[in-house]
C-alpha positions as CSV (number, residue, x, y, z in Angstrom):
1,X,13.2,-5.1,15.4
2,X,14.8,-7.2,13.0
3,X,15.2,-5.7,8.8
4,X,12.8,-6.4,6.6
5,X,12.7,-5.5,2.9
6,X,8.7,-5.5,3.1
7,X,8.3,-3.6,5.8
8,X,10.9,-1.1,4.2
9,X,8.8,-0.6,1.1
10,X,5.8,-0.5,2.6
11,X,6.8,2.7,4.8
12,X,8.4,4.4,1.9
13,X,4.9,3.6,-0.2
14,X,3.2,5.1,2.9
15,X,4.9,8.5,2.9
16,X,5.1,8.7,-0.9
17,X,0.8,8.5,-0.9
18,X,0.8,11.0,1.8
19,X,3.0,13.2,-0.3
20,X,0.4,12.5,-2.9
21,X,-2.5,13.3,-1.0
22,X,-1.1,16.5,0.0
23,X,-0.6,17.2,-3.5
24,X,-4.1,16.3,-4.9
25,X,-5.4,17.9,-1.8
26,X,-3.9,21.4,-2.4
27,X,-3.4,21.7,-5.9
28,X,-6.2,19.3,-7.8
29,X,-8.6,19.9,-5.0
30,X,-9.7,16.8,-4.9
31,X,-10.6,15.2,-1.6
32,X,-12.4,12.3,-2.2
33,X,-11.0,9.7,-4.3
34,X,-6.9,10.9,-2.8
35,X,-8.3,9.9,1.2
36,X,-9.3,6.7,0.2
37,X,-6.2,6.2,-1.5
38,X,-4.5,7.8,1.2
39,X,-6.1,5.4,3.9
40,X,-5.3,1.9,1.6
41,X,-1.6,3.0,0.8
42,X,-1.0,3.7,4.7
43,X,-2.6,0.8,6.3
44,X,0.0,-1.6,4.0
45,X,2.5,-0.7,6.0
46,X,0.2,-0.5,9.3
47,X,-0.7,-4.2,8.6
48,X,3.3,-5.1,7.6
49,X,4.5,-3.6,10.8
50,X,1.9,-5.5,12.6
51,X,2.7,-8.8,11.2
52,X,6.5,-8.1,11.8
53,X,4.9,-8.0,15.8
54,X,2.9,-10.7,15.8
55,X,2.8,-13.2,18.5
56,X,2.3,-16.3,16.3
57,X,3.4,-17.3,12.6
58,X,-0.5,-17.6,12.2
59,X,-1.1,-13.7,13.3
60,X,1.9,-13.0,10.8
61,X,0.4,-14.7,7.8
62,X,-3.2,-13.4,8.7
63,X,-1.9,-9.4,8.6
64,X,0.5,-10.1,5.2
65,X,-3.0,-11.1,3.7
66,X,-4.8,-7.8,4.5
67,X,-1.6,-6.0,3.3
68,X,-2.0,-7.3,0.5
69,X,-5.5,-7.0,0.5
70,X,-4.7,-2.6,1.2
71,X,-2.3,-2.9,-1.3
72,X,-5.5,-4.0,-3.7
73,X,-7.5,-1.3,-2.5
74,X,-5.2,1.6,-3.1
75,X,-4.1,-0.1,-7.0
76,X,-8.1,0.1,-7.4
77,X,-8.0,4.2,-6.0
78,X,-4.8,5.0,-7.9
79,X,-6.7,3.3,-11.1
80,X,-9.5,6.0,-10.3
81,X,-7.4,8.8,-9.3
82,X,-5.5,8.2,-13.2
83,X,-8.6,7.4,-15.1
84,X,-10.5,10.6,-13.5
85,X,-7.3,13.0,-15.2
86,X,-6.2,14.1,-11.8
87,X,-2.7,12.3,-12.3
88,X,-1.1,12.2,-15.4
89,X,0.5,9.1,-17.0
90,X,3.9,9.5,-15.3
91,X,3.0,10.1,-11.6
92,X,0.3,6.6,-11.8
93,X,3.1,4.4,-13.4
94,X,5.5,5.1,-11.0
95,X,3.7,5.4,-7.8
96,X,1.4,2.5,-9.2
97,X,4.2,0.2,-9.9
98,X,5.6,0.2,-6.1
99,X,2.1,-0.8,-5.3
100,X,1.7,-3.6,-7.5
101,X,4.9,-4.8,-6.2
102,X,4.3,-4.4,-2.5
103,X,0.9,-6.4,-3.6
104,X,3.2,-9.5,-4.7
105,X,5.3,-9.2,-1.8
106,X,2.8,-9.7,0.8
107,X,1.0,-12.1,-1.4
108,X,3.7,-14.2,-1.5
109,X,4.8,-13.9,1.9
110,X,0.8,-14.5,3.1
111,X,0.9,-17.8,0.5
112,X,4.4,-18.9,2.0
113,X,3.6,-18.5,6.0
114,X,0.2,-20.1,5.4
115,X,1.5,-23.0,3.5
116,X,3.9,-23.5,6.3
């Protein structure tokens, strides 16, 4: 498998929201809004992967666009997760800000492949 910046970040954002799940999970106790976010953050890199696999540029672009769809999805749950006071300011900029830029990568990439 050839190396890919994207599909890079997106693994690192993957274990870094399941590190954060964990923590919510066992010491905020909360379950609800941290699976959610848990699910979006990990399927960015499950869609990434699967476009890097594709068969076709057209199966490529069409998995970049629900990456960045996920990567949407978890900037909506880590909005909640902040605004509801169970992260605190430091912890949502940082892990927020790899989201919104693995959002503009696989926007770009899906815009790119698709124009193709």
């Amino acid at each position: 498998m050839s190396h890919s910046i994207v599909r890079d970040k997106a693994i690192k954002f993957a274990l870094r929201v399941v590190r954060l799940h964990k923590y919510l999970t066992e010491e905020r106790h909360e379950f609800i809004l941290s699976k959610q976010a848990l699910i979006s953050g990990t399927f960015i890199a499950k869609h990434v992967i699967e476009a890097t696999q594709g068969e076709s540029r057209q199966t490529f672009s069409n998995e970049m666009f629900v990456a960045k769809k996920r990567a949407s999805e978890t900037e909506f749950w880590l909005m909640l997760l902040h605004e509801g006071g169970f992260m605190d300011d430091r912890k949502y900029e940082s892990i927020n800000t790899d989201c919104v830029e693995l959002f503009k990568m696989t926007s770009s990439i899906a815009k790119t492949t698709k124009a193709e």
